[in-house]
C-alpha positions as CSV (number, residue, x, y, z in Angstrom):
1,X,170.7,138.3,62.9
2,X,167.0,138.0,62.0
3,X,166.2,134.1,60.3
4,X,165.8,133.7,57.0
5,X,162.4,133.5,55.2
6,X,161.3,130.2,54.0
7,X,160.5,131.9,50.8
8,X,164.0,132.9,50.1
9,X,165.4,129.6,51.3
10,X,167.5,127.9,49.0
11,X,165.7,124.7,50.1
12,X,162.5,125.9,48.4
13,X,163.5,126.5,45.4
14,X,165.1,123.6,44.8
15,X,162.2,121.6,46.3
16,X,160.3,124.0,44.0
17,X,162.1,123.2,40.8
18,X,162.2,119.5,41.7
19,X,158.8,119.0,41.6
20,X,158.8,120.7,38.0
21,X,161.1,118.8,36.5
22,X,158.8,116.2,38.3
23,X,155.6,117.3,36.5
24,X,157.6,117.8,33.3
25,X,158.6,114.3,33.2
26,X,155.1,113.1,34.4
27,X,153.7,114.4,31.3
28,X,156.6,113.0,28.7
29,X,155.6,109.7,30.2
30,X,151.8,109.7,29.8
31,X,152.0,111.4,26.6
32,X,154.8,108.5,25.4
33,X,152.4,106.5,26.7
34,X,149.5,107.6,24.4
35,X,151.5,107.9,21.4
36,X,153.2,104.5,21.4
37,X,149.6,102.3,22.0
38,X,147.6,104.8,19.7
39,X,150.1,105.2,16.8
40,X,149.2,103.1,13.7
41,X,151.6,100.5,13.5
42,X,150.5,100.6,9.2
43,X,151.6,104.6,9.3
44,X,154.9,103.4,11.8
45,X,155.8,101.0,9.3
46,X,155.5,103.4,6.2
47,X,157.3,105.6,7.8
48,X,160.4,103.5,9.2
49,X,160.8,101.8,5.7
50,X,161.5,105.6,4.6
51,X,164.7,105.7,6.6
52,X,162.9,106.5,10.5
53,X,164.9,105.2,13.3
54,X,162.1,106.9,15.7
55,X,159.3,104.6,13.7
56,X,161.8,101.6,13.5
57,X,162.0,101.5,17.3
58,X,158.9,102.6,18.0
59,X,157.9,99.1,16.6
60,X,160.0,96.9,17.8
61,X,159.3,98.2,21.4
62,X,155.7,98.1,20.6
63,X,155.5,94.4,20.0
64,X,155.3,93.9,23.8
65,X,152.3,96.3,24.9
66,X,152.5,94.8,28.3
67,X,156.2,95.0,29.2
68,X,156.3,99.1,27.8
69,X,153.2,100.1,29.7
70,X,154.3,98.4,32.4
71,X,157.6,100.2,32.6
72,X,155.7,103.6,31.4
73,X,153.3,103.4,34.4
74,X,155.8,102.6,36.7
75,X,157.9,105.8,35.9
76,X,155.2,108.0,35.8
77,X,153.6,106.9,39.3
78,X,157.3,107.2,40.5
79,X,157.5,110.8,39.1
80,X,154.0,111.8,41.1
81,X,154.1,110.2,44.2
82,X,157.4,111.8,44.7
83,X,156.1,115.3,43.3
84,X,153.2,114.8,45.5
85,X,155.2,113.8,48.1
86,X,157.9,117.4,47.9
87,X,155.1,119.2,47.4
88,X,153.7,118.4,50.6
89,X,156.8,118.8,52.6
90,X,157.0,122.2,51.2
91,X,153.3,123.6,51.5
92,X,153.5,122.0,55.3
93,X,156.7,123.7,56.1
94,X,155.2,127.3,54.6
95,X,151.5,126.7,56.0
96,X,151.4,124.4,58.5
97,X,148.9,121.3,59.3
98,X,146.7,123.0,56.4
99,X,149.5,122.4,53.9
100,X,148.9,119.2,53.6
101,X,145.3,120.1,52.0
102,X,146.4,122.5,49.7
103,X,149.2,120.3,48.6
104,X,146.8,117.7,47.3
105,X,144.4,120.3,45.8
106,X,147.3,121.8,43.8
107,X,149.1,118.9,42.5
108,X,145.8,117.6,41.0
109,X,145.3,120.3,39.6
110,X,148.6,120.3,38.6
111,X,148.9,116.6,37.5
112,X,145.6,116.1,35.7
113,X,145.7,120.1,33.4
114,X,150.0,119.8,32.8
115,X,150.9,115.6,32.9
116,X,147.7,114.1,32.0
117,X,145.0,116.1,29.8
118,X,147.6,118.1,28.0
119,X,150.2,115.8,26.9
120,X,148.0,113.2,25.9
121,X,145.8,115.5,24.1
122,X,148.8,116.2,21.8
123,X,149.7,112.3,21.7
124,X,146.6,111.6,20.2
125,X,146.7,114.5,17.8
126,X,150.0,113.5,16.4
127,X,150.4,109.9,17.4
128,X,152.8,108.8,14.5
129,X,154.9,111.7,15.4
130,X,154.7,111.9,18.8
131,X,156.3,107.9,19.4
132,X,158.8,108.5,16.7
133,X,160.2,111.1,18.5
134,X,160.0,109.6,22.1
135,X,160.4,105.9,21.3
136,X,164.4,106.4,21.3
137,X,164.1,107.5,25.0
138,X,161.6,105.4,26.1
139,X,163.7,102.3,24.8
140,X,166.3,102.7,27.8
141,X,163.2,103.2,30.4
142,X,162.1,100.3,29.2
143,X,165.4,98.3,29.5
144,X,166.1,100.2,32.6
145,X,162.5,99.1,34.4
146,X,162.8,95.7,32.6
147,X,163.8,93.6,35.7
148,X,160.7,95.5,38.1
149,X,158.0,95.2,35.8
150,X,158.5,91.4,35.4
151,X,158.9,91.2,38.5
152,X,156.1,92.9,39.1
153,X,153.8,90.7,35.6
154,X,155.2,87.4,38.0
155,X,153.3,88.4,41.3
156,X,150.1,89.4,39.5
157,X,149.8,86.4,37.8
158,X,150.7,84.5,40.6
159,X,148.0,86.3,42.9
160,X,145.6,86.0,40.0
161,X,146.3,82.3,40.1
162,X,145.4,82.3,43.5
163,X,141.9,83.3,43.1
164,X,141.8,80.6,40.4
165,X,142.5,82.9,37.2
166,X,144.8,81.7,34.5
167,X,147.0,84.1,31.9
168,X,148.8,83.8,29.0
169,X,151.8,84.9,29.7
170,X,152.1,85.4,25.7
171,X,148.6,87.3,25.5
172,X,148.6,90.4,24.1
173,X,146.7,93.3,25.2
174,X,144.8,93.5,22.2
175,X,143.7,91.4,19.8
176,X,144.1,92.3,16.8
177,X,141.4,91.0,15.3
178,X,138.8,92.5,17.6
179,X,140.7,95.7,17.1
180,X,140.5,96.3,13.8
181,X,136.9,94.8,13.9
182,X,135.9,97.7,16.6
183,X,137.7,100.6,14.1
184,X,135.1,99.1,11.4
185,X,132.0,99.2,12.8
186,X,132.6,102.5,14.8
187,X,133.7,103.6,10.9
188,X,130.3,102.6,9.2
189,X,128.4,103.9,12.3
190,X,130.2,107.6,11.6
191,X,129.6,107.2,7.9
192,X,133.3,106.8,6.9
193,X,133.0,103.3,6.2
194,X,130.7,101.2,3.9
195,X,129.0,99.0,5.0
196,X,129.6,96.8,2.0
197,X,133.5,97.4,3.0
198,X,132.9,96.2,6.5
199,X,131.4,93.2,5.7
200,X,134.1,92.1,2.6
201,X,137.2,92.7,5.2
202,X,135.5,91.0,8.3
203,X,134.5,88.7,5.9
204,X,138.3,88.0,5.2
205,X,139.3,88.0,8.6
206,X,136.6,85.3,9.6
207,X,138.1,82.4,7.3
208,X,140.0,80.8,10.1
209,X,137.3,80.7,12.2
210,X,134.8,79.3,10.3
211,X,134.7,75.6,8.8
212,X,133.7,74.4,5.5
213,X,130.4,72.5,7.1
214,X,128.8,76.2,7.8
215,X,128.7,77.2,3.9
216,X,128.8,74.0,2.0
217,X,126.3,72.9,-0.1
218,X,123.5,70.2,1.7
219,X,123.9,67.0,0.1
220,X,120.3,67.0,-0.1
221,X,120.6,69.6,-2.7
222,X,123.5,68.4,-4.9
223,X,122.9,67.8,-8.3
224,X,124.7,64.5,-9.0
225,X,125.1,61.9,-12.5
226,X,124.5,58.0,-12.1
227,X,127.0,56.1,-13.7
228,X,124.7,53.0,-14.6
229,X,122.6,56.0,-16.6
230,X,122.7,55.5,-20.6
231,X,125.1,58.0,-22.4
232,X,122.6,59.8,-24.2
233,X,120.5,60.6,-20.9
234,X,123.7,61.8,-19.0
235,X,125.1,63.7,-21.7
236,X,121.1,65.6,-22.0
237,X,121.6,66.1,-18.0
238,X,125.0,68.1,-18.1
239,X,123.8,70.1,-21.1
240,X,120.8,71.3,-18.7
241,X,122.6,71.7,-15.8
242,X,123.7,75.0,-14.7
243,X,126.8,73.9,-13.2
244,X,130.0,72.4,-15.0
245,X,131.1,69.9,-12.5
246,X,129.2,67.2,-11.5
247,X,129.8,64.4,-9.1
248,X,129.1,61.1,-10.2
249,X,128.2,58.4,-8.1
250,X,127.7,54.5,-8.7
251,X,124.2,52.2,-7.3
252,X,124.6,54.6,-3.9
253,X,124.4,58.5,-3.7
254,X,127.1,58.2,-0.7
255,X,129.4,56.1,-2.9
256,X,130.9,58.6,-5.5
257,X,133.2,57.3,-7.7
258,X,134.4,60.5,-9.6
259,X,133.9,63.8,-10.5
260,X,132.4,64.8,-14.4
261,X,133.9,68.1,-15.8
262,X,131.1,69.6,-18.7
263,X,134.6,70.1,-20.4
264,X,136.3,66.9,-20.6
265,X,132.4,65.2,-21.8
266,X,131.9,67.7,-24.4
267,X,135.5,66.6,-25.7
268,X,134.9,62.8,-25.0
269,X,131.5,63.5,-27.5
270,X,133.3,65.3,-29.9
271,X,136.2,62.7,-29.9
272,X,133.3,60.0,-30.6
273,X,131.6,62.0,-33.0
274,X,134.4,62.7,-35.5
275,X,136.3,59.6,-35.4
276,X,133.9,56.6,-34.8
277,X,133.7,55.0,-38.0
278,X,130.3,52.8,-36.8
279,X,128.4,56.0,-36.6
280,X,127.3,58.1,-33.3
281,X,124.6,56.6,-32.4
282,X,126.2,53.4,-31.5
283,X,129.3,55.1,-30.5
284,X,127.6,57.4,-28.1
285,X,125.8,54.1,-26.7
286,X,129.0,52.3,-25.7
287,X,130.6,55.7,-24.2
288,X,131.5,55.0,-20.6
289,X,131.7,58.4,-18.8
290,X,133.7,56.7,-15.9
291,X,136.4,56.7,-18.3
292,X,136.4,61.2,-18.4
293,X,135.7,61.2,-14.9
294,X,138.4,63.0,-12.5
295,X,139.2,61.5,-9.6
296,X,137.4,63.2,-6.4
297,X,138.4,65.2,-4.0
298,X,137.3,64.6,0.1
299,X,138.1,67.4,2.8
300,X,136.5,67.0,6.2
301,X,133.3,69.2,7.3
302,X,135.8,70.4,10.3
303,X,138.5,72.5,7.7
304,X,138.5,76.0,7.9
305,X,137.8,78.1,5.2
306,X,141.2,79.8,5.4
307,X,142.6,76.6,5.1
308,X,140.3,75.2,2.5
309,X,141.1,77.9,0.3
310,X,145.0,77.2,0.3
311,X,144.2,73.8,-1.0
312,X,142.5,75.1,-3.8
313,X,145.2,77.3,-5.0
314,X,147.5,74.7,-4.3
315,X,146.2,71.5,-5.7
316,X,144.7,74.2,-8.7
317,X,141.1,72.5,-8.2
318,X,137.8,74.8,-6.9
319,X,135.5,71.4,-6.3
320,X,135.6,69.0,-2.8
321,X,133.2,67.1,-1.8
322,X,132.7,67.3,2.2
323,X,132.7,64.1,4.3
324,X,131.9,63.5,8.5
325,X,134.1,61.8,10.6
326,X,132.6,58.4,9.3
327,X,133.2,59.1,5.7
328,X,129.7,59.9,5.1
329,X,128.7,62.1,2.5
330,X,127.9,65.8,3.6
331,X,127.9,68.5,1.1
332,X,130.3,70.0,-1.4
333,X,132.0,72.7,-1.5
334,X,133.8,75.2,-3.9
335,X,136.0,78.1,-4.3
336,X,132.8,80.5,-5.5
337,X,131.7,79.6,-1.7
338,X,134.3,80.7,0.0
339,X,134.6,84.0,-1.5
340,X,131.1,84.3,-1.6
341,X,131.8,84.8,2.3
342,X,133.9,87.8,1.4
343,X,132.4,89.6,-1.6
344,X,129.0,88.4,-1.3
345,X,126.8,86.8,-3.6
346,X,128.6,85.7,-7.0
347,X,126.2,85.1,-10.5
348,X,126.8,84.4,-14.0
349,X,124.7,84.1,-16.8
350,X,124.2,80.4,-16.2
351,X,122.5,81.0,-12.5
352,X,119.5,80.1,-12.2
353,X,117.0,83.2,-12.0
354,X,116.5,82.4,-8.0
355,X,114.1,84.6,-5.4
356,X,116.0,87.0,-3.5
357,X,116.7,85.1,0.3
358,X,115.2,88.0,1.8
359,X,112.2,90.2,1.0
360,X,110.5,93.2,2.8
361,X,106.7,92.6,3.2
362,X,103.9,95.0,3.3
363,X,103.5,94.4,7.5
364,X,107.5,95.6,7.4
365,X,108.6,91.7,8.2
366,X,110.8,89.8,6.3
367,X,110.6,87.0,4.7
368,X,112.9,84.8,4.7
369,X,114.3,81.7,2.7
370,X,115.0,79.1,5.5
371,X,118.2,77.4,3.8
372,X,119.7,80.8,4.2
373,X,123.0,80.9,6.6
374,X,121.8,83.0,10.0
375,X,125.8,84.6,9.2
376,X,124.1,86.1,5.6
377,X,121.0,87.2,7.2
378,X,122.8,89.0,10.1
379,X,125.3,90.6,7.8
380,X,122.0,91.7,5.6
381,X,120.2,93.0,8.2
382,X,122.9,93.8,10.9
383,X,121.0,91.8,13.4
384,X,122.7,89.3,16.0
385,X,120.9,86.3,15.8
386,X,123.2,83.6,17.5
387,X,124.6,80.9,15.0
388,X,126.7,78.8,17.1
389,X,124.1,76.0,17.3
390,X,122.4,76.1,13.4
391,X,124.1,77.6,10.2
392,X,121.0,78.1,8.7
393,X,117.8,80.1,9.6
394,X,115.6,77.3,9.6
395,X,118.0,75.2,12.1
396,X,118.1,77.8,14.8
397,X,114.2,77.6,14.6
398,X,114.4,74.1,14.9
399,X,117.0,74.3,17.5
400,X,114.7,76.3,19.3
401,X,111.7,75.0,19.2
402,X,113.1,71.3,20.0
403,X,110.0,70.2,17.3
404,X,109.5,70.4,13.4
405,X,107.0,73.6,13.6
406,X,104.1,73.5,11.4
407,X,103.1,76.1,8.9
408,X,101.9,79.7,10.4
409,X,103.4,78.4,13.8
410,X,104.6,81.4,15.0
411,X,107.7,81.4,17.7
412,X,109.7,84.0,20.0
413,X,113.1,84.2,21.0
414,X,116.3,86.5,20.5
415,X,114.2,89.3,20.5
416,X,112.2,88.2,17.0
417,X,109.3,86.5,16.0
418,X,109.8,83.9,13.8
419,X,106.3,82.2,12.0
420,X,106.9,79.3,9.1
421,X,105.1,80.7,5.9
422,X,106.2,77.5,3.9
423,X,107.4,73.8,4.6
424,X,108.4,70.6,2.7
425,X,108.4,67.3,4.0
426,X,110.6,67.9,7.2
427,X,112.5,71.2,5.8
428,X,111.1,74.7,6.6
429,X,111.7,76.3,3.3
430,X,110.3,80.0,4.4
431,X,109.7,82.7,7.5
432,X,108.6,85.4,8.4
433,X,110.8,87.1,10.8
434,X,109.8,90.4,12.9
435,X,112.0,92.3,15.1
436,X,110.4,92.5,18.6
């Protein structure tokens, strides 16, 4: 009886269909894969308060990135190195030695058109859908792979300790922040997002990094009321002031003994006015403004802005006044400043008609006023000037240049030239700034 062909072998075909179903489950697990890290977990959320049990679990099993890839890529190398592995034993026992070539030629092909480019090609197209619908399956291969891949998470970190690298073994593989940040500016570079709307939500999201020493106002520049001051020349001081609280201080600027709302004076005067009986001259005279003056509030030049801002809404107050670690007198800061930081620029009627910070000259620099925070200028400009070691565009010259430049002194670094237009006393109050 003549053998039978390997062809018609029952062997074949079942090696045959093996490595189908092999390829068929290749793909589900890269195109799971894709799905579950690239679906919107906004859109997943939506969509599971509407009643989805694919969304719901597609969530939950979300919320560890690194334990469901893990389990993902371990089932889908499983799935081709055995499909590689059957389809080599079959194209050697039809061809020969040379099967083992054309094994690996067609399973790449193979792999990379039908378990790689296709299935995540639809992934990405219908992300949302896509993990709904797979997220109740690949639950159990998570569970299932569970036990390996942390297995697997210990002996990585444990080699990676040996070469003197530490992980969190709560880290994430993406931060949020710097994800969300990425989507924005690859956004306004397409055109689909502002840049205004860019700036206002990283803006936001930059409040617990940032501390209230970075936007507070200089106490060098703080408008403040002397208490041994005669009535009449205090009260002609907070009617010219473009501000409605003061701070009010006693024989030393550092030693401020209260705070003087426009409000509570202009009641005090009117109180004096309409009841003294000895007339209001004399009864303006013997006004002590002590006696109106709320009690002040000190925060520390370390508190975040994110924090800063709760106690406002809390304690129902938009003034503090910002101290150092010995108590010293700082700055002040308000609740306009902080979200300044996220809207931009805020001004009434009672702002003072200012210069604008920045302004293009004719030799296409810009000049610059030098109390201006390098954060404002780079989010103005879209430049990256470093502002770890000076808020302010006339401290990182400073920095620098290790010296007080003089006027037209002309400096290079960052990639810009920076030459002082304007000085007083010891403060650079203007620059020019050219991008090199």
């Amino acid at each position: 009886m003549e053998a039978t062909h390997p062809v018609l072998d029952l062997t074949f075909w079942i090696t045959a269909g093996s490595i189908l179903c092999l390829l068929v489950l290749s793909g589900y697990f890269s195109g799971s894969e894709t799905a579950l890290t690239a679906a919107s977990r906004g859109k997943l959320r939506a969509q599971a308060e509407k009643g989805s049990r694919g969304a719901d679990t597609a969530l939950k099993i979300t919320e560890d990135n690194e334990r469901l890839i893990g389990s993902v890529l371990l089932g889908n190398n499983l799935v081709n190195i055995l499909a590689a592995s059957l389809a080599t034993a079959l194209f050697t026992r039809l061809f020969g030695e040379s099967g083992v070539a054309l094994a690996t030629l067609v399973m790449t092909l193979l792999v990379l058109i039908f378990a790689e480019v296709l299935p995540k090609t639809y992934a990405i197209t219908n992300a949302e859908v896509a993990a709904s619908r797979t997220a109740p399956i690949i639950v159990w291969v998570v569970k299932v792979f569970s036990p390996v891949v942390s297995a697997v998470r210990w002996l990585v970190r444990l080699i990676l300790r040996g070469f003197g690298v530490q992980t969190d073994p709560d880290s994430h593989i993406l931060a949020v922040r710097d994800e969300i940040a990425g989507a924005l500016y690859l956004g306004q570079s397409e055109g689909v997002v502002e840049k205004e709307d860019r700036d206002r939500i990283l803006g936001a999201l930059d409040l617990g990094e940032r501390a209230v020493e970075e936007i507070m106002l200089h106490r060098s520049r703080i408008e403040m009321i002397d208490a041994e001051a005669d009535p009449e020349a205090i009260l002609d001081q907070c009617l010219k002031s473009n501000h409605t609280r003061l701070p009010l201080y006693r024989d030393d600027p550092d030693n401020i003994v209260g705070v003087v709302h426009a409000k509570d004076l202009l009641r005090a005067m009117h109180s004096l006015v309409t009841s003294s009986e000895e007339g209001a001259a004399e009864a303006l005279r013997a006004f002590d403004v002590q006696s109106i003056a709320r009690e002040p509030y000190f925060v520390p030049e370390t508190t975040t802005l994110d924090d800063q801002m709760r106690q406002f809404l809390r304690m129902r107050s938009h003034f503090a006044l910002v101290v150092d670690e010995y108590g010293t007198l700082q700055g002040l800061i308000t609740l306009e400043d902080i979200l300044e930081e996220i809207v931009g620029e805020i001004t009434d009627e009672f702002d003072p008609d200012a210069e604008h910070p920045i302004r293009k000259t004719e030799d296409n620099q810009f000049l610059i006023d030098g109390a201006m925070t390098i954060r404002d200028l780079n989010r103005a400009t879209d430049w990256t000037l470093p502002d770890d070691a000076a808020n302010t565009v006339a401290g990182l010259v400073i920095h620098e240049a290790q010296m007080i430049p003089a006027i037209d002194q002309a400096f290079i670094f960052h990639g810009f030239r920076f030459q002082v237009v304007a000085r007083k006393d010891n403060r650079i109050t203007k620059l020019k700034i050219r991008k090199l």
